[in-house]
N, C-alpha and C positions, 0 to 999 in steps of 0.2 A: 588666466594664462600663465601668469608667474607662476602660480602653485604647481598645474601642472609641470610647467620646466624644474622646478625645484624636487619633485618629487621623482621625476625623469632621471637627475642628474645622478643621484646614486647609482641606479640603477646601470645606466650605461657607462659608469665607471667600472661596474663592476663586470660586466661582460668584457669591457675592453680591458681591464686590468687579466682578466681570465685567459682572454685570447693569446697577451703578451704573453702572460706565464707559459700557454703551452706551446707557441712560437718558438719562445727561446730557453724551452725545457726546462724550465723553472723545478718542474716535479714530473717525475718518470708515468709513464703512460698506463702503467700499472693502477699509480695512484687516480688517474682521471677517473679509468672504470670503475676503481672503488669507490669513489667520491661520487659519481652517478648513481652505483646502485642503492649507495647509502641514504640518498635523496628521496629517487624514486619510489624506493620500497619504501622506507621507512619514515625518514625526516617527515616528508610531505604528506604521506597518509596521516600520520601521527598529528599533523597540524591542522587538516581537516576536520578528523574527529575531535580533537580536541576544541576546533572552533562550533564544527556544530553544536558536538555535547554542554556547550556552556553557552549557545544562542539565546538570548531572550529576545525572538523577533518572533509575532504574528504571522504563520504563515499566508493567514487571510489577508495581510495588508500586500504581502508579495506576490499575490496572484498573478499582478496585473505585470510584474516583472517575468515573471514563468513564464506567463502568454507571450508577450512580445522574444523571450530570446526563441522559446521553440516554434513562434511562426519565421521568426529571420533563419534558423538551422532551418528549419522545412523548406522555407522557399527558396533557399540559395541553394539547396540539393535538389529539389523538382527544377531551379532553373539551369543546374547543371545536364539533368538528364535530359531536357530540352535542348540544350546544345549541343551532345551526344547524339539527338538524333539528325538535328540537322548538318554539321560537319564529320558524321562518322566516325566518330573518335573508337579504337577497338580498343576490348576488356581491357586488356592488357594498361594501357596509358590512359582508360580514364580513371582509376581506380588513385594514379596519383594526382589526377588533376582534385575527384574528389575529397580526398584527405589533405590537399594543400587551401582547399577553398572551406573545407568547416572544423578541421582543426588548430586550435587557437593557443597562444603560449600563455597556458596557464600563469606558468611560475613569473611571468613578466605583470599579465595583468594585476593576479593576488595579489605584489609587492606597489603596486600602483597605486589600486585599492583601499591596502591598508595604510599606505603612506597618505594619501588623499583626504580619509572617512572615517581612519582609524578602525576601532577593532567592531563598531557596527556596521562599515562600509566590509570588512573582513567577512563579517558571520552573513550578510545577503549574500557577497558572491558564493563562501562558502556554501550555501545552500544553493544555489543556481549553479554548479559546478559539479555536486551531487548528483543534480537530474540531466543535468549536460553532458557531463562525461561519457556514461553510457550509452546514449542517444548519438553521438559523436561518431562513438567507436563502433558499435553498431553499421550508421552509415559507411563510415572508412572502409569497412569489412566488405 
C-alpha cells in the first residue's frame, strides 16, 4: 500500500502542479496545444515502440494477461449494451457513456506501472496497450 501511495504521489503532483499552471496562466494556451500534440503524436508513440522494440518478455507467458484484460473490455461493453437496452439510452448519449466506461488513462496507468515494476512492469503493459488500444477505439467508435 505504501508503494503504491509513493508512486501515486509524483504523479498527482504532477497533474495538480499542471492544473495550477494553467489556472493562473503560467504559459499561454498556445503552448498547452503544443505541449499536447507533442505528447500525443510523438513523445508517447516513440515511447511505446521504443518499449516494445527492446521487450524481452515471452509472449506465451502473457497470454493469460491478454485473456483477462480483452474479456473485462468485452464484458464491460456487452454489459453496456445490456443496459442500453433496458433504460433506452439513444445513439447519441450512449456512445459517451461507452467511451467513458472502456477508455482508460493510459499515460496515468504507464507511469504507475513503470514506477511500480520498473521497466518489465513497462514493456507487459506496453504490449497489452498495443492490443488494447485498437480494440478500445474501435468500440468507442
Amino acid at each position: 500500500m505504501n508503494s503504491i501511495v509513493l508512486s501515486l504521489f509524483p504523479l498527482v503532483a504532477l497533474i495538480a502542479s499542471g492544473y495550477l499552471f494553467k489556472k493562473y496562466r503560467f504559459f499561454s494556451d498556445e503552448f498547452w496545444a503544443g505541449a499536447e500534440k507533442l505528447n500525443y503524436y510523438i513523445l508517447f508513440p516513440a515511447l511505446l515502440f521504443s518499449t516494445l522494440s527492446t521487450a524481452k518478455i515471452d509472449l506465451q507467458s502473457l497470454s493469460a494477461a491478454i485473456i483477462a484484460m480483452l474479456i473485462v473490455v468485452l464484458a464491460v461493453t456487452a454489459f453496456l449494451y445490456i443496459l442500453r437496452m433496458f433504460w433506452h439510452i439513444p445513439p447519441a448519449r450512449f456512445g459517451v457513456h461507452v467511451q467513458s466506461m472502456v477508455r482508460f488513462n493510459t499515460y496515468i496507468g504507464l507511469a504507475l506501472v513503470t514506477s511500480l515494476f520498473k521497466s518489465e512492469g513497462m514493456a507487459i503493459l506496453a504490449i497489452l496497450l498495443a492490443l488494447c488500444i485498437p480494440l478500445v477505439n474501435v468500440i468507442s467508435v
